[in-house]
SEVO-287458 format. One line per field, with one value per atom (N, C-alpha, C): x, y, z; atom name; residue number from 1. Coordinates in nm, 2 decimals. Atoms other than C-alpha are relative to their C-alpha. Layout:
# SEVO-287458
u	[X_...]
v	[Y_...]
w	[Z_...]
at	[CA_...]
i	[NUM_...]
# end
This chain:
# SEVO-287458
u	[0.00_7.48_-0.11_0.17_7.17_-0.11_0.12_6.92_0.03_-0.01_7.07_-0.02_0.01_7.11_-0.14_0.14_6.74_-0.07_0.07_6.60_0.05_-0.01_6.77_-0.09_0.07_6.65_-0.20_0.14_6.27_-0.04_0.02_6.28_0.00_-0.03_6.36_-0.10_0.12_6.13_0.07_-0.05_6.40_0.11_-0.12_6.62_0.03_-0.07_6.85_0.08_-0.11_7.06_0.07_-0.09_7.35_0.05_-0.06_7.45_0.08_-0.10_7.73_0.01_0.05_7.83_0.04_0.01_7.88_-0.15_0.09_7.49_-0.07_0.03_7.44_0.11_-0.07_7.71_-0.07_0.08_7.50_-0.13_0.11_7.23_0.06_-0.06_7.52_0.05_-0.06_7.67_0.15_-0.14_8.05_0.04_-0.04_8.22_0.09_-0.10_8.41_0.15_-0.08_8.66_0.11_-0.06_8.80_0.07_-0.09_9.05_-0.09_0.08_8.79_-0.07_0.11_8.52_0.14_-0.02_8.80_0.00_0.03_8.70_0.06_-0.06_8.91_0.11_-0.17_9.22_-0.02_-0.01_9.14_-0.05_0.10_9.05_-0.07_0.15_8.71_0.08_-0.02_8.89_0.06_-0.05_9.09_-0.06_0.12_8.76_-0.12_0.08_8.51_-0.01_-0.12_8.69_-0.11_0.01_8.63_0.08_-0.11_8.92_-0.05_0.02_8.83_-0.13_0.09_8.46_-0.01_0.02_8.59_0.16_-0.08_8.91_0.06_-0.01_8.88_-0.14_0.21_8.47_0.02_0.02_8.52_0.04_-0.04_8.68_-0.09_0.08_8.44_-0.11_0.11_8.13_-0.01_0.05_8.21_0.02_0.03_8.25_-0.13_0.10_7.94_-0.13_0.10_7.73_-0.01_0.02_7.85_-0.03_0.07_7.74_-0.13_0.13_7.43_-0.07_0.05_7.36_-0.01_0.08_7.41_-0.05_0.09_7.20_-0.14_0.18_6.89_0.03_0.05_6.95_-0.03_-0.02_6.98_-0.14_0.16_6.67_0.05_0.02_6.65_0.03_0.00_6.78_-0.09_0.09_6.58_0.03_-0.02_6.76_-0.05_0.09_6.64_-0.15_0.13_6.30_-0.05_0.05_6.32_0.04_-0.06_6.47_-0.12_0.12_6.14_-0.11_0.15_5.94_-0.03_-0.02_6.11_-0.04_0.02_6.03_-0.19_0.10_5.66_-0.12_0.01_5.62_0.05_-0.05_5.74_0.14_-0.08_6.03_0.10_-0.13_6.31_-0.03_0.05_6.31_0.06_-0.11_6.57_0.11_-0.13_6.86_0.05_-0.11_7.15_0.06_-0.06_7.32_0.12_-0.15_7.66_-0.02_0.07_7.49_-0.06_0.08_7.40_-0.12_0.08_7.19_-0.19_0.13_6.86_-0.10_0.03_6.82_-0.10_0.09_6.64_-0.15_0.07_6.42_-0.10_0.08_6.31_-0.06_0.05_6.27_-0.12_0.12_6.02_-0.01_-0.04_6.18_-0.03_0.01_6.05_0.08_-0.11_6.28_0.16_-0.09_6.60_0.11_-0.08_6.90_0.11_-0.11_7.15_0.12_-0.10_7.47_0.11_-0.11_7.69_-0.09_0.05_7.38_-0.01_0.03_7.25_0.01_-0.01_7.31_-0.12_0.16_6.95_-0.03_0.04_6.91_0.14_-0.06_7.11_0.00_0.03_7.21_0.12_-0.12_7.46_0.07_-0.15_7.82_-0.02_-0.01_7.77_-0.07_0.12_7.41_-0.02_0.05_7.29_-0.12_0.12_7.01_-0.03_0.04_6.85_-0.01_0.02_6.88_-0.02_0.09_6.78_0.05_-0.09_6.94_-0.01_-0.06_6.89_0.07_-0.08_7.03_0.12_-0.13_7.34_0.06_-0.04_7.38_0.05_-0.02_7.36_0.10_-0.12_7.64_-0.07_0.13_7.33_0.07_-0.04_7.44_-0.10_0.11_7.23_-0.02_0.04_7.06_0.06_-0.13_7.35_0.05_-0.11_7.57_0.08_-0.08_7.72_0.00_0.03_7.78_-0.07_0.10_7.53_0.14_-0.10_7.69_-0.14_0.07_7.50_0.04_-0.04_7.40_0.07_-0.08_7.66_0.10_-0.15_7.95_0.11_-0.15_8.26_0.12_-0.10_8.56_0.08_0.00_8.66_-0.14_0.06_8.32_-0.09_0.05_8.10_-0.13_0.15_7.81_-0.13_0.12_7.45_-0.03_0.03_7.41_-0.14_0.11_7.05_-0.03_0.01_7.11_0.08_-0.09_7.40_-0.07_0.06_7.20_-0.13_0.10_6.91_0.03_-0.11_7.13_0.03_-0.05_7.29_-0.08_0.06_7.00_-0.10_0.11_6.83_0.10_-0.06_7.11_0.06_-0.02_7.19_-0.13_0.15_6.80_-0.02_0.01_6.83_0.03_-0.03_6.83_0.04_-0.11_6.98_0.04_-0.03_7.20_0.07_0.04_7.20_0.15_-0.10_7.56_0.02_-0.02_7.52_0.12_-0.05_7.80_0.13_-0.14_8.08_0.10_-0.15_8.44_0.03_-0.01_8.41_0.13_-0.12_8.66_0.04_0.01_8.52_-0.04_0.03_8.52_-0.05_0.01_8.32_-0.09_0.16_8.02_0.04_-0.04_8.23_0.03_0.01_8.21_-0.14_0.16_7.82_0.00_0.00_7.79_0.01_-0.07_8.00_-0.10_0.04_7.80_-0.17_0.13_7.47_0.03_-0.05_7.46_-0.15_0.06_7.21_0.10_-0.07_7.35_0.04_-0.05_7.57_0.00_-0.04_7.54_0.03_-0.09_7.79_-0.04_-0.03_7.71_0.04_-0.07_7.95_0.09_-0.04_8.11_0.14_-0.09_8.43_0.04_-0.08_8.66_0.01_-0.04_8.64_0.10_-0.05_8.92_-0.03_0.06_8.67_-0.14_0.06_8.49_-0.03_-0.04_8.60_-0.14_0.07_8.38_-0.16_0.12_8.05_-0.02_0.03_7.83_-0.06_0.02_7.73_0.10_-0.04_7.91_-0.02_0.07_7.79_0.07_-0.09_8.02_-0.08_0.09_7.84_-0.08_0.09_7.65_-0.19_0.12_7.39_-0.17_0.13_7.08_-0.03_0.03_7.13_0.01_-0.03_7.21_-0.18_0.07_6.93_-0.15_0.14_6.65_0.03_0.00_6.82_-0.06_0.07_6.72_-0.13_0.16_6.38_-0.05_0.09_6.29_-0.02_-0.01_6.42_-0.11]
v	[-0.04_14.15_-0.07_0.05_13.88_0.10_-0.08_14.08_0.16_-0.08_14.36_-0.02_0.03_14.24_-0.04_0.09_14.05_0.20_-0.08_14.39_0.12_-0.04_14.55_-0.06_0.04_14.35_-0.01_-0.02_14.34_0.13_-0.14_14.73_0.07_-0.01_14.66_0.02_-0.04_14.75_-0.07_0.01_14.64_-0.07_0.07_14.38_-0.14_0.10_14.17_-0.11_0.12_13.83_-0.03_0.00_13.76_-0.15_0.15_13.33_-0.01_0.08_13.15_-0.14_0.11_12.82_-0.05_-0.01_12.83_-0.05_0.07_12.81_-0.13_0.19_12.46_-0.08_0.10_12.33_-0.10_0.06_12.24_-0.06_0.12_12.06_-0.13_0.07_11.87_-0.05_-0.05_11.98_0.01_-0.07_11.97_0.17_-0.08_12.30_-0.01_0.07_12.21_0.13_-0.19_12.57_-0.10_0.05_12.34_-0.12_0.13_12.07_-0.13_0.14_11.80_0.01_-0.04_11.93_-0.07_0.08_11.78_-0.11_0.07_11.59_-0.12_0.16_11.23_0.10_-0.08_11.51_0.06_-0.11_11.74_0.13_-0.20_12.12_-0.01_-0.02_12.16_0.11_-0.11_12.51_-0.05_0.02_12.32_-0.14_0.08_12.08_0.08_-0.12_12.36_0.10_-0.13_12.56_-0.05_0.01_12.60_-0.09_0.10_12.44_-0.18_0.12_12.14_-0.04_0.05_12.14_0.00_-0.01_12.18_-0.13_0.13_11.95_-0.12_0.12_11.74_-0.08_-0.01_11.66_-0.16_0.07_11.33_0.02_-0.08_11.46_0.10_-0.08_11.77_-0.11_0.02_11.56_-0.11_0.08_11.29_0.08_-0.09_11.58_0.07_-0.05_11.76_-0.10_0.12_11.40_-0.06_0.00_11.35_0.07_-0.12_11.67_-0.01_0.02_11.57_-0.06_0.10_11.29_-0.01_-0.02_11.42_0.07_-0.12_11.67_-0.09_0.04_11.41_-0.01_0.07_11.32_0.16_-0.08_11.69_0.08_-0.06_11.90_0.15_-0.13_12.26_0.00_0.04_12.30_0.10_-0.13_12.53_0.15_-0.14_12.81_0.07_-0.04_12.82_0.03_-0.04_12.79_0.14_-0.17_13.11_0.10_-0.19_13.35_-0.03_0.01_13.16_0.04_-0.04_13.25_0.16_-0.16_13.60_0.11_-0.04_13.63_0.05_-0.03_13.55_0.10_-0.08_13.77_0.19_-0.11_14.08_0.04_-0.08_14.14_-0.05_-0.01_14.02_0.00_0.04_14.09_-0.03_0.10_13.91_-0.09_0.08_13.64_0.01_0.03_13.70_-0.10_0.11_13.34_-0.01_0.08_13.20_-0.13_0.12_12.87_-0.06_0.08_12.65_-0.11_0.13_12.36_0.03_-0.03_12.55_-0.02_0.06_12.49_0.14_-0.12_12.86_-0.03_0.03_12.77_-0.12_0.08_12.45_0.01_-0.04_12.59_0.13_-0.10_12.86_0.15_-0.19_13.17_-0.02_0.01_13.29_0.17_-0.13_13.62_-0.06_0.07_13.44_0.02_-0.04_13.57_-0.10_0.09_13.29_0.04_-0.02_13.43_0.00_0.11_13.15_-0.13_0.07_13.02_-0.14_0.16_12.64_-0.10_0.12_12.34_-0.13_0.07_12.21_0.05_-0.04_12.37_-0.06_0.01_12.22_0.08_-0.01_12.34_-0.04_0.02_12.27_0.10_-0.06_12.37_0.06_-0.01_12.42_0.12_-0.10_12.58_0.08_-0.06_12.70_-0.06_0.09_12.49_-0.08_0.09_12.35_-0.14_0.13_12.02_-0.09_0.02_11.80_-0.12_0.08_11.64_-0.15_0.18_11.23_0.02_0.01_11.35_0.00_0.00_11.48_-0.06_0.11_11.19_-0.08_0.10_10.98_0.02_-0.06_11.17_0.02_-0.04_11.22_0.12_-0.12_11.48_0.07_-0.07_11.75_-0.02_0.02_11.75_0.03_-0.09_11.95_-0.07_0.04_11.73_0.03_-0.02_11.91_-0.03_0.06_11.83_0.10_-0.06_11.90_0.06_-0.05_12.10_0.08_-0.07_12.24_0.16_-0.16_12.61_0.05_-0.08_12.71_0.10_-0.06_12.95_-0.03_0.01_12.84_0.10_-0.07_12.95_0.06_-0.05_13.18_0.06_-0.03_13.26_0.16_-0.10_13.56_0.01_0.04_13.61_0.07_0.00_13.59_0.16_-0.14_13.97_0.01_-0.06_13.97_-0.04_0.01_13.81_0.14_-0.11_14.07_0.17_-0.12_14.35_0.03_0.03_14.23_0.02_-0.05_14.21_0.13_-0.14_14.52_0.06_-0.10_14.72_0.00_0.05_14.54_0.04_-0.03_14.59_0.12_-0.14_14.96_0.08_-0.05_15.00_-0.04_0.04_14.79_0.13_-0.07_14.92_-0.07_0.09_14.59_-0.11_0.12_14.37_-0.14_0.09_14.00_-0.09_0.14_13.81_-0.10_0.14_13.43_-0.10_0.13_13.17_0.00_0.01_13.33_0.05_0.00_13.36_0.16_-0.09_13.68_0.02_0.04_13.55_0.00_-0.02_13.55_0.08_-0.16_13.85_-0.09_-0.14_14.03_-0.03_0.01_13.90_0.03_-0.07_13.99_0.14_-0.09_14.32_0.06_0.00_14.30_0.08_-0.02_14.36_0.16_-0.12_14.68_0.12_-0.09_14.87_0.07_-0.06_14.96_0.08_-0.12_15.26_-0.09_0.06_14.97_-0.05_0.07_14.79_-0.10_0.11_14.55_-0.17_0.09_14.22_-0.12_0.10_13.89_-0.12_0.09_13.58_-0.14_0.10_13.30_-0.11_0.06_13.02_0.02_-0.07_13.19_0.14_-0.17_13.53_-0.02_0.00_13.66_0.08_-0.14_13.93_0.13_-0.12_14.17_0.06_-0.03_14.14_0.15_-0.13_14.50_0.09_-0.08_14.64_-0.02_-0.02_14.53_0.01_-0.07_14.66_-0.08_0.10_14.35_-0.12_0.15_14.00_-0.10_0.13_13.69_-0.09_0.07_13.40_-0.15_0.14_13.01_-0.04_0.13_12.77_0.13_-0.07_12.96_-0.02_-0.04_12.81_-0.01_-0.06_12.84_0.15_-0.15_13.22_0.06_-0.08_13.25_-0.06_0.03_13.05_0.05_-0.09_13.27_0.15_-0.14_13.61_-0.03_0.03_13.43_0.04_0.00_13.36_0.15_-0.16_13.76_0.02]
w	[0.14_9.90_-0.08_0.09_9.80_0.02_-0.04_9.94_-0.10_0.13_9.74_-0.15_0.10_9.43_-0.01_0.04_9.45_0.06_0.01_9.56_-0.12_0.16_9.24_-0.11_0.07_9.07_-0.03_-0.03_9.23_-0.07_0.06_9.13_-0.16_0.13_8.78_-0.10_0.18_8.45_-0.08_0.07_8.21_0.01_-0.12_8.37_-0.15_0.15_8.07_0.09_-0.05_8.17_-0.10_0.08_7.98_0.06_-0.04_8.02_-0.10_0.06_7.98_0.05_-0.03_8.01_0.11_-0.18_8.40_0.00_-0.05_8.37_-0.07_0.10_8.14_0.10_-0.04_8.35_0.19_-0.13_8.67_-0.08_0.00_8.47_-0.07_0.04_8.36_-0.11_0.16_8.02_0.07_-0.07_8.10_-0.11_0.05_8.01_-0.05_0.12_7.70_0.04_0.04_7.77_0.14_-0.11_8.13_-0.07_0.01_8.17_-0.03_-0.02_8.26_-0.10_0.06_8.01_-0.17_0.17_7.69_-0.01_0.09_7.44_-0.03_0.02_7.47_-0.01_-0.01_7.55_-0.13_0.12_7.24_0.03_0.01_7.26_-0.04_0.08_7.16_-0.13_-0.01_7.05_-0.17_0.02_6.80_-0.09_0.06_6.68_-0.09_0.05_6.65_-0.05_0.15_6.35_-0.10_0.12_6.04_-0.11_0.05_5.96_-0.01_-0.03_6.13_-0.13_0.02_5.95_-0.19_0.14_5.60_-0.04_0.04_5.64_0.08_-0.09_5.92_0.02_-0.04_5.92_0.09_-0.04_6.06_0.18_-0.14_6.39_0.00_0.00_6.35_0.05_-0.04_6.34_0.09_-0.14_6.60_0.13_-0.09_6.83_0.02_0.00_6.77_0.02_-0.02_6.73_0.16_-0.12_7.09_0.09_-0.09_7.27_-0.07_0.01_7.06_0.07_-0.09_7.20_0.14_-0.13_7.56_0.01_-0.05_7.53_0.06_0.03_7.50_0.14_-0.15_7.86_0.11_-0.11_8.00_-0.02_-0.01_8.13_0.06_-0.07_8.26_0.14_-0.17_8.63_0.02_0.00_8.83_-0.04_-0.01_8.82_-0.17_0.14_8.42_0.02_-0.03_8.55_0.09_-0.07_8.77_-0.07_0.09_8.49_-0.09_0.04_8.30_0.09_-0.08_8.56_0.01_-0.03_8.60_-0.15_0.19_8.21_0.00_-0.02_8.25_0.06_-0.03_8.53_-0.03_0.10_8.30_0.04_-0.07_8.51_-0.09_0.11_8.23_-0.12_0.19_7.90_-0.10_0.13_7.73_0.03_-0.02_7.77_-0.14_0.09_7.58_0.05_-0.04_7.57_-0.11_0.04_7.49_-0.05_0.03_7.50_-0.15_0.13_7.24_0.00_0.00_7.41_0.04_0.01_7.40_0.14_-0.13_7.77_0.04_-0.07_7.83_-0.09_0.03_7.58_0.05_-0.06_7.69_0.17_-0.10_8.03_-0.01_0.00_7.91_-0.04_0.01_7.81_-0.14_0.10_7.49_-0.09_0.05_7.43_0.03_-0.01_7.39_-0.13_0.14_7.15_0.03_0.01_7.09_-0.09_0.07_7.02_-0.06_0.13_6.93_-0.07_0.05_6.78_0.05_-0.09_6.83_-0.04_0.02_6.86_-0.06_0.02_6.81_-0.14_0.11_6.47_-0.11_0.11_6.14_-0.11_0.14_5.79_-0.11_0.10_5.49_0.00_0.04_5.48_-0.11_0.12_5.15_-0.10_0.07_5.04_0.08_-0.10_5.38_0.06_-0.02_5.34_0.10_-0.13_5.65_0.01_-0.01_5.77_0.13_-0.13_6.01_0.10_-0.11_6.35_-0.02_0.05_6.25_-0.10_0.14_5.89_0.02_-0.02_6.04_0.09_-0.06_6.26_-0.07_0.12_5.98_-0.12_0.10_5.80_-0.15_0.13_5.53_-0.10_0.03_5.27_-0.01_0.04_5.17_-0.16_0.12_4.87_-0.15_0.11_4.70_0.01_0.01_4.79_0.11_-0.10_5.05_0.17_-0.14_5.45_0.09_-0.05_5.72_0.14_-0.13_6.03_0.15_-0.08_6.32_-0.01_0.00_6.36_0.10_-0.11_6.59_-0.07_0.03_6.58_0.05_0.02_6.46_0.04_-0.02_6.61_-0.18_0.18_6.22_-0.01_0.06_6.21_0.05_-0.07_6.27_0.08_-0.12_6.54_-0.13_0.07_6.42_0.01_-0.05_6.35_0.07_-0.04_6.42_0.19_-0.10_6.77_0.09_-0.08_6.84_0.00_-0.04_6.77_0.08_-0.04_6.94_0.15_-0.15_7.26_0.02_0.04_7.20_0.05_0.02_7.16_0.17_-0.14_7.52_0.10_-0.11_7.73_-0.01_0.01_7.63_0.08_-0.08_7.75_0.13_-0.18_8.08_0.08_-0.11_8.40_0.07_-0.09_8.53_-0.09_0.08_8.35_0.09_-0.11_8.54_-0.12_0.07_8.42_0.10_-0.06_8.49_-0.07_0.07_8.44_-0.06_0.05_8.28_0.00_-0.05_8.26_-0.06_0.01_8.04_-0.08_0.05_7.84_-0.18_0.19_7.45_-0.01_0.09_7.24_-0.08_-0.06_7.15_0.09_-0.11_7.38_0.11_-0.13_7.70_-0.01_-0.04_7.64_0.00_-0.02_7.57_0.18_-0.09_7.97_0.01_-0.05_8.00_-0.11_0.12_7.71_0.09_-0.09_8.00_0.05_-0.08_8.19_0.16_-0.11_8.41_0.15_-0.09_8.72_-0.04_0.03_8.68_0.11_-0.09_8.86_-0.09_0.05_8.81_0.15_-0.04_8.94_-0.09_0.06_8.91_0.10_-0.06_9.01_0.06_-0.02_9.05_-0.01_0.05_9.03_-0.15_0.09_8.71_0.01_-0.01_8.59_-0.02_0.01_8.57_0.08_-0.11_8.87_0.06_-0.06_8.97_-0.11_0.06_8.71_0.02_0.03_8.80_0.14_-0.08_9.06_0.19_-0.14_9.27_-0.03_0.04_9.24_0.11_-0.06_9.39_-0.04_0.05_9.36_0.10_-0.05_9.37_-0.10_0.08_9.19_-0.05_0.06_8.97_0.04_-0.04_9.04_0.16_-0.13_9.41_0.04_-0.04_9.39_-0.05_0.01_9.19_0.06_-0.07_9.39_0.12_-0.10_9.65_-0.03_0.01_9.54_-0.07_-0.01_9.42_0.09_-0.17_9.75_0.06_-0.10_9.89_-0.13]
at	[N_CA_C_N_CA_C_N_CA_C_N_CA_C_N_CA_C_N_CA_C_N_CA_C_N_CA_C_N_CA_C_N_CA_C_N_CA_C_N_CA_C_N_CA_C_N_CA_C_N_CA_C_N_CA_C_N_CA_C_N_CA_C_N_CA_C_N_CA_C_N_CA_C_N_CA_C_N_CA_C_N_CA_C_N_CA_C_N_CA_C_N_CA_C_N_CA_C_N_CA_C_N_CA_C_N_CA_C_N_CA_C_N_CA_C_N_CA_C_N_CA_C_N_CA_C_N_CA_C_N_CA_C_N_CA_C_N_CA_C_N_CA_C_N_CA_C_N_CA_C_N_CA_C_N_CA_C_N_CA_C_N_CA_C_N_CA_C_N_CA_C_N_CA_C_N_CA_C_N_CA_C_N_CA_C_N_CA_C_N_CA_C_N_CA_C_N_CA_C_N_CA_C_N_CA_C_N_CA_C_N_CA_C_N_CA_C_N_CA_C_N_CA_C_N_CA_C_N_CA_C_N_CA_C_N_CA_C_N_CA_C_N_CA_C_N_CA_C_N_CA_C_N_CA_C_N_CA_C_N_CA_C_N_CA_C_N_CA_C_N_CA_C_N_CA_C_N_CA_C_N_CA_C_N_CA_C_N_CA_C_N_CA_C_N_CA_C_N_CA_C_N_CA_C_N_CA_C_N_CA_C_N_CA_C_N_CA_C_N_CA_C_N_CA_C_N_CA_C_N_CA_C_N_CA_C_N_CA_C_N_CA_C_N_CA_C_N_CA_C_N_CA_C_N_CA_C_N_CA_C_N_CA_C_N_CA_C_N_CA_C_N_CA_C_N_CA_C_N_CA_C_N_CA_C_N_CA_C_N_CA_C_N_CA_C_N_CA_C_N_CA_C_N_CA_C_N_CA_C_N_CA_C_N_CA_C_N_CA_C_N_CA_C_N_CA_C_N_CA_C_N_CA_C_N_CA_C_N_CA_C_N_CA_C_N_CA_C_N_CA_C_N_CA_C_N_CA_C_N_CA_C_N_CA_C_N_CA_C_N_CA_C_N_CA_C_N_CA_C_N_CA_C_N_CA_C_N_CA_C_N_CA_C_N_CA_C_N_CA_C_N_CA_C_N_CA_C_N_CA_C_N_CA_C_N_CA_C_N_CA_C_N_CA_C_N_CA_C_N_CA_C_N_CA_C_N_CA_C_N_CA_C_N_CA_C_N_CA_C_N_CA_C_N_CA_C_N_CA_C_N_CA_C_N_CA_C_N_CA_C_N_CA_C_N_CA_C_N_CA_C_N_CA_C_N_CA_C_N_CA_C_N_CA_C_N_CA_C_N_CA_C_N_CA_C_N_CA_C_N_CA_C_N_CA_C_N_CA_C_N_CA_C_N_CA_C_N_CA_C_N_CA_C_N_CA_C_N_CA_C_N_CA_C_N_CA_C_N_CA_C_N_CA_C_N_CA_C_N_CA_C_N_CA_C_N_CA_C_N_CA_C_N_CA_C_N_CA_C_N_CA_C_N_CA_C_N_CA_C_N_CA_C_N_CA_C_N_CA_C_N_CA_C_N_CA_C_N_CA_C_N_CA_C_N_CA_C_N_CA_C_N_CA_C_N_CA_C_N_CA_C_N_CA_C_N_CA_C_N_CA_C_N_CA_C_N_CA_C_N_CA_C_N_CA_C_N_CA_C_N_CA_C_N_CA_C_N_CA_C_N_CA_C_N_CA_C_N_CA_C_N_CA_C_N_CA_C_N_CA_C_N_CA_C_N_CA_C_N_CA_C_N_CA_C_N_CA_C_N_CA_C]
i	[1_1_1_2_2_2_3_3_3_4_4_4_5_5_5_6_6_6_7_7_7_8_8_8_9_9_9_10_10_10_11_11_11_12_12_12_13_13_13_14_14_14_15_15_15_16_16_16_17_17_17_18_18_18_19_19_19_20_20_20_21_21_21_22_22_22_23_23_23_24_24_24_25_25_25_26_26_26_27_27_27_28_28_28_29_29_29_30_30_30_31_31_31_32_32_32_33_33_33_34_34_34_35_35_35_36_36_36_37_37_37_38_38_38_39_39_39_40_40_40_41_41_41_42_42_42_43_43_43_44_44_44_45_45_45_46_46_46_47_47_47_48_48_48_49_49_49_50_50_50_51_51_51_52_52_52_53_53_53_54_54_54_55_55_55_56_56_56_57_57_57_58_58_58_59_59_59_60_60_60_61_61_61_62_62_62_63_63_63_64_64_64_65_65_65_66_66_66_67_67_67_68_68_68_69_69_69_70_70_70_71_71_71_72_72_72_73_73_73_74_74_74_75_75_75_76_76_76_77_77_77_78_78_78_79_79_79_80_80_80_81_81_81_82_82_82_83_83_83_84_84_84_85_85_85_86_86_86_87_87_87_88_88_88_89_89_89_90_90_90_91_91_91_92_92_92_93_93_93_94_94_94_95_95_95_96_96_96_97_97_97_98_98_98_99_99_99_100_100_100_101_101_101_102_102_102_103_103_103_104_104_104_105_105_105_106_106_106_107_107_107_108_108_108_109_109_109_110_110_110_111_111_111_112_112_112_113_113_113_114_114_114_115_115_115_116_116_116_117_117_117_118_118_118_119_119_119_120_120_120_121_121_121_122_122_122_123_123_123_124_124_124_125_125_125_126_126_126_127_127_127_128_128_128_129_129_129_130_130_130_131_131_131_132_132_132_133_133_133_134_134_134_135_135_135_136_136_136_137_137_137_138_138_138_139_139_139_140_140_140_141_141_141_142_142_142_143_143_143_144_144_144_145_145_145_146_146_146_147_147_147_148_148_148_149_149_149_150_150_150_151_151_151_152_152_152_153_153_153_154_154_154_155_155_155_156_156_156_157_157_157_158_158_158_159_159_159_160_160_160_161_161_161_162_162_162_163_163_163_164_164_164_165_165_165_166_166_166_167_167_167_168_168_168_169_169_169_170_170_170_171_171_171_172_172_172_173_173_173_174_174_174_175_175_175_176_176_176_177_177_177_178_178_178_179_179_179_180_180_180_181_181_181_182_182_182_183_183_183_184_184_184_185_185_185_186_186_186_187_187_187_188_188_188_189_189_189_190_190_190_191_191_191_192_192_192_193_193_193_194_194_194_195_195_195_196_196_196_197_197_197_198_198_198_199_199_199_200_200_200_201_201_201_202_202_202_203_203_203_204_204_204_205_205_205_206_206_206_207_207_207_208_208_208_209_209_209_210_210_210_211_211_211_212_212_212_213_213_213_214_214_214_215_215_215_216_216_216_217_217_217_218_218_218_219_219_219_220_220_220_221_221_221_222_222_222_223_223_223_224_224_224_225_225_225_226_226_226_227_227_227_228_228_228_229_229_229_230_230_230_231_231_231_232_232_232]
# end
């Protein structure tokens, strides 16, 4: 089934990948959504609100100042560098990501829709106004007055339209859509996938429950599947 899927994909013109955080968690991001992956025993799920960021901020922002801070140590595994490579050589032309730690980016990909938005970009709760990762370390206000938050999405909040349609409009046109990493589990971005009339392939570290629907599935550690169908 590698040699399939990698010769799908070799034959591709329009070949989209869709990450979750299956693939950040092998360059050593825990996956905040698992047992092991909480927060001193808190739900992320139940930090990462709205709620939280308008009447808890102090729990809000020593959650987020801590996945700041490990970010500085993590780097791109390879398997980022072969969907960057697979970029350069024209053969993919977009990652829709779940992701927030800018990890496809720093590996090289420059068609990249972030559609729970990022963790590497700031702005005010308040105005909207941009602000900047020491500020909101420093619990700095904004110049209104109001608190800094990272650009992500808040559980309450809505997806970046211009990423979702950006997606949308790439994986309706694929002829192979490449899901790495996830559980397939948050609306609405798990149904992103199912909206191609391309091939579907799923690799992941486990069974999802919706395995059945796609057209190859691969089950294993991301960047070994995918410096496997590199190499074929």
């Amino acid at each position: 089934m590698l040699k399939q899927a990698a010769d799908v994909l070799k034959n591709a013109s329009r070949a989209v990948v869709m990450t979750g955080a299956g693939c950040s968690v092998e360059a050593g991001i825990p996956d905040f959504r698992s047992p092991s992956g909480w927060w001193r025993q808190i739900d992320p799920r139940t930090v990462a609100t709205t709620e939280a960021l308008e009447h808890r901020y102090e729990l809000f922002h020593a959650f987020y100042a801590a996945r700041i801070e490990q970010l500085r140590e993590v780097r791109p595994h390879n398997g980022h560098s072969i969907l960057s490579k697979w970029e350069h050589q024209g053969r993919l032309q977009l990652i829709a990501t779940q992701n927030v730690d800018g990890l496809h980016q720093a590996a090289g990909n420059r068609n990249v829709q972030e559609l729970h938005g990022s963790i590497r970009h700031f702005r005010c709760a308040s105005c909207g106004r941009p602000g900047a990762e020491q500020a909101f370390l420093d619990r700095a206000p904004c110049t209104c007055g109001g608190r800094l938050r990272p650009d992500v999405v808040l559980f309450g909040e809505q997806l970046p339209e211009e990423a979702w349609h950006a997606s949308l409009a790439a994986i309706r046109a694929a002829d192979v859509v490449l899901v790495i990493g996830t559980s397939l589990q948050v609306y609405p971005v798990n149904q992103l996938p199912f909206l191609t009339d391309g091939t579907l392939i799923l690799l992941n570290a486990e069974e999802t429950g919706e395995d059945h629907r796609f057209d190859l599935v691969l089950h294993g550690r991301a960047a070994q599947l995918l410096q496997a169908m590199d190499e074929q």
